[in-house]
C-alpha positions as CSV (number, residue, x, y, z in Angstrom):
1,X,0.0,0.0,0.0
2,X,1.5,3.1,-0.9
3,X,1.2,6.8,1.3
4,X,1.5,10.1,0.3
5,X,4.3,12.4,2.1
6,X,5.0,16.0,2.1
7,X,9.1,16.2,1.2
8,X,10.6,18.8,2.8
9,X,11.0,21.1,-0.6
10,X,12.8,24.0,2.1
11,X,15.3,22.1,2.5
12,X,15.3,20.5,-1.0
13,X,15.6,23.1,-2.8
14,X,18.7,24.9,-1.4
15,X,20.7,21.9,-3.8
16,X,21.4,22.0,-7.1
17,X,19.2,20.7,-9.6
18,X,21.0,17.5,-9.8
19,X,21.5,16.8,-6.2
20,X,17.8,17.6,-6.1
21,X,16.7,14.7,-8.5
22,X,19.2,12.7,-6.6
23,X,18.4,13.3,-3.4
24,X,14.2,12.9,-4.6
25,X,15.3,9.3,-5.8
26,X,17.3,8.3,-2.8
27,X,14.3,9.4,-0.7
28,X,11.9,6.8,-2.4
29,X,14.0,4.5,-1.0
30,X,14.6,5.4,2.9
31,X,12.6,4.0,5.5
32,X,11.0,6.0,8.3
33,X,14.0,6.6,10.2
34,X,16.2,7.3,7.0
35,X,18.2,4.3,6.2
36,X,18.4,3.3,2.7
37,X,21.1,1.4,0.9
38,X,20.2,1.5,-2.9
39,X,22.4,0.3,-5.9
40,X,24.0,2.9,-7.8
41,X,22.7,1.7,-10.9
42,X,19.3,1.5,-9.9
43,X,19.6,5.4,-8.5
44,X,21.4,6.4,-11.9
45,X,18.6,4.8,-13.9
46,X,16.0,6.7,-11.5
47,X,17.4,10.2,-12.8
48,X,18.6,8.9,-16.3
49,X,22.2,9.7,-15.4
50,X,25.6,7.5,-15.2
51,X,26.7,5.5,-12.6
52,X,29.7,8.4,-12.5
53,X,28.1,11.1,-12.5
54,X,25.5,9.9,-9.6
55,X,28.8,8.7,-7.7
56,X,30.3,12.1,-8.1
57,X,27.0,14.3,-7.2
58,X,26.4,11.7,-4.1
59,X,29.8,12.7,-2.9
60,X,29.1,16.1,-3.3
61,X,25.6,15.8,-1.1
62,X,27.7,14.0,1.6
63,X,31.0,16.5,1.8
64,X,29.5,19.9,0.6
65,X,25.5,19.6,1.6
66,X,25.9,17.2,4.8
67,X,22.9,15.5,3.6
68,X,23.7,12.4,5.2
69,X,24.4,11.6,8.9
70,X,26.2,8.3,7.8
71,X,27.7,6.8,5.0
72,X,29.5,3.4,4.7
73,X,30.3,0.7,2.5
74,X,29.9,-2.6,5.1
75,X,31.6,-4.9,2.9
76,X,28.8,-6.0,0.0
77,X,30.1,-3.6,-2.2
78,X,26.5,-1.2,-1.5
79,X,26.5,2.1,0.6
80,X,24.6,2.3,3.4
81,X,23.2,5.9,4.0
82,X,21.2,7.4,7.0
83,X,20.2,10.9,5.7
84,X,20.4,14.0,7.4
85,X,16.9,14.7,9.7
86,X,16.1,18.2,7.7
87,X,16.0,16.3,4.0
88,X,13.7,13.6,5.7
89,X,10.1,13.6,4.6
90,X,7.5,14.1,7.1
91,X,5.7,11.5,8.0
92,X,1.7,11.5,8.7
93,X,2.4,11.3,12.7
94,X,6.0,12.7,12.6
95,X,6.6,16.0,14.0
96,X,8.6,17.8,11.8
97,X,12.4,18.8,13.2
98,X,12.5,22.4,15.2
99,X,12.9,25.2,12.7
100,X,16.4,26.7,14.5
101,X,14.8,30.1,13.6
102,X,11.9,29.9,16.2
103,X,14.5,28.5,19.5
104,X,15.1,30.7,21.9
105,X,17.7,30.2,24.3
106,X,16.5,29.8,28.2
107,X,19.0,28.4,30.5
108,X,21.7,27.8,28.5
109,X,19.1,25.4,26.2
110,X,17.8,26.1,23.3
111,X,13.6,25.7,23.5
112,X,10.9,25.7,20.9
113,X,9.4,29.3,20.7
114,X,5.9,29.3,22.0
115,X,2.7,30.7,19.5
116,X,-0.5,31.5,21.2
117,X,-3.6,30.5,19.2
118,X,-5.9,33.1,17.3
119,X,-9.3,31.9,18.3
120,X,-10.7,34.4,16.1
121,X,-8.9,33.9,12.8
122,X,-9.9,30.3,13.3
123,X,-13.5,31.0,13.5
124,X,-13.1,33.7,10.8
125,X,-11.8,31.1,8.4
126,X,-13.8,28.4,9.7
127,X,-17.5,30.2,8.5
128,X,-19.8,28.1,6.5
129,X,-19.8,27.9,2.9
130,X,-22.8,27.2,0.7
131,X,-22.3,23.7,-1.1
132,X,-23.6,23.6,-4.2
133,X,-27.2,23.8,-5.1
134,X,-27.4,24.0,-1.0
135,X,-27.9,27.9,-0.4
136,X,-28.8,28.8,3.1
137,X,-28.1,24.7,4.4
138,X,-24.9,25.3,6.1
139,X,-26.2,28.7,7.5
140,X,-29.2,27.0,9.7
141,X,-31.5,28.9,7.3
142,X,-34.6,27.1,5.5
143,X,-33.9,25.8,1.9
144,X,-35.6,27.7,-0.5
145,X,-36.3,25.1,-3.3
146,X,-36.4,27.4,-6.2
147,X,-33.1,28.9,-5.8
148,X,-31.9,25.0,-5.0
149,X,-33.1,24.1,-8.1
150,X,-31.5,27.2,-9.7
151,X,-28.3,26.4,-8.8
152,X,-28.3,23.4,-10.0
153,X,-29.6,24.1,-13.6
154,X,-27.2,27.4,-13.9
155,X,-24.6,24.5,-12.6
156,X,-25.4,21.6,-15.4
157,X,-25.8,24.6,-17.8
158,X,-22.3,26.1,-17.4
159,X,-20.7,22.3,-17.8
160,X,-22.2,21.6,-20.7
161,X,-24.8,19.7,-19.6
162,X,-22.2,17.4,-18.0
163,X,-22.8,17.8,-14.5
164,X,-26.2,16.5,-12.7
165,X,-26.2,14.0,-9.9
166,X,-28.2,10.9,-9.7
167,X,-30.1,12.1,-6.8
168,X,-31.7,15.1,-8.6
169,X,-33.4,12.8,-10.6
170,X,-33.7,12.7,-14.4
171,X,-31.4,15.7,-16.4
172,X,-33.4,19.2,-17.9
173,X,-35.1,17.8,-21.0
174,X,-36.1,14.3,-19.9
175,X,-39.5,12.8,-19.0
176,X,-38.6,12.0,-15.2
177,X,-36.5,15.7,-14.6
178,X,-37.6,17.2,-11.2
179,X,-36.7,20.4,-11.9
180,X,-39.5,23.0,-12.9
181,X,-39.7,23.1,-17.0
182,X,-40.2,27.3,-16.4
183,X,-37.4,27.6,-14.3
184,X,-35.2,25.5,-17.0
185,X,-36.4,27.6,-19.5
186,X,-35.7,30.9,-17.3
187,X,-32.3,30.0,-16.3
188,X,-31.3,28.6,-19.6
189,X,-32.9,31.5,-21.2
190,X,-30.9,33.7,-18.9
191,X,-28.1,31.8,-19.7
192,X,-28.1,32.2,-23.8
C-alpha cells in the first residue's frame, strides 16, 4: 500500500538541480528513520544519469551539503546511507524537526518558541460555505427550493450539460427531470 508524504522542498531546494533529483530518488528508497542502501545503478537509472556522475553528485551531497548523517560501505560492495533529519520527509504522525529560527535560548538550552492561538482567525476562516445547489443549508437557514433548483440548472448549464447528480433525478429535458420546465427555461434563457 502506498502513502503520500509531504518532502521537505525547504530544504530540497537549497541543492542543485541534480543533487535535487538525486536526493528525490534516494528518498523513495529510505525507511521511516532514513536508512536506505540502494544500488548505484538503480539510482542512476532513477534520474537517467551514469553511474559516474551519480557517484560524483552523491559525494558532493555528503561533503558539501551534509545530507547524510552516515555513509558506509559494510563490505557488499553497496553504501549504506542514513540521511540528514532536515532532507527527511515528514511523515503523517511525525513531528517535523524544530525550525532553529523559532528557538530561543533559556537556560543555557535552546527551546521551541511558544505561538498563542488566534481563536478568532480560526472561526473567521472556519465560517460556512454554501455547497452547491445547498444555499442557506450550512447557515441553519430554511432551503428555498427554487433557488436550490436554480443552482443546480445554472450548474449543469455552465458544464455543458455534463454535470447533474443521480439524486436530482432525471437531467433538464427528460421525461422523469424534477426540476420545474419554467425555471429550466428561465435560467437557460438567462443563460443564452
Amino acid at each position: 500500500m502506498f502513502q503520500i508524504v509531504a518532502l521537505p522542498f525547504d530544504a530540497l531546494q537549497a541543492l542543485p538541480p541534480l543533487e535535487f533529483k538525486l536526493m528525490a530518488a534516494l528518498l523513495r528508497y529510505a525507511n521511516k528513520a532514513g536508512e536506505c542502501w540502494p544500488v548505484l545503478r538503480q539510482l542512476a537509472a532513477d534520474i537517467g544519469k551514469s553511474e559516474a556522475t551519480v557517484c560524483r553528485a552523491m559525494q558532493r551531497l555528503a561533503n558539501t551539503f551534509n545530507a547524510f548523517t552516515e555513509r558506509c560501505r559494510p563490505g557488499n560492495g553497496r553504501y549504506r546511507y542514513k540521511i540528514a533529519e532536515r532532507f527527511l520527509p515528514r511523515w503523517p504522525g511525525r513531528k517535523p524537526p524544530p525550525d532553529p529560527s523559532c528557538m530561543v535560548v533559556q537556560d543555557g538550552l535552546a527551546q521551541a518558541a511558544s505561538q498563542e492561538a488566534n481563536p478568532a482567525k480560526q472561526a473567521r476562516e472556519a465560517r460556512p460555505r454554501d455547497r452547491l445547489g445547498f444555499a442557506g443549508k450550512t447557515a441553519g437557514l430554511p432551503l428555498d427550493p427554487a433557488s436550490q433548483w436554480r443552482k443546480r440548472i445554472e450548474s449543469w448549464w455552465r458544464s455543458g450539460c455534463k454535470f447533474w447528480l443521480a439524486e436530482w433525478g432525471d437531467r433538464p429535458g427528460q421525461p422523469g427531470c424534477l426540476a420545474d420546465p419554467r425555471l429550466i427555461r428561465e435560467v437557460i434563457g438567462n443563460a443564452i
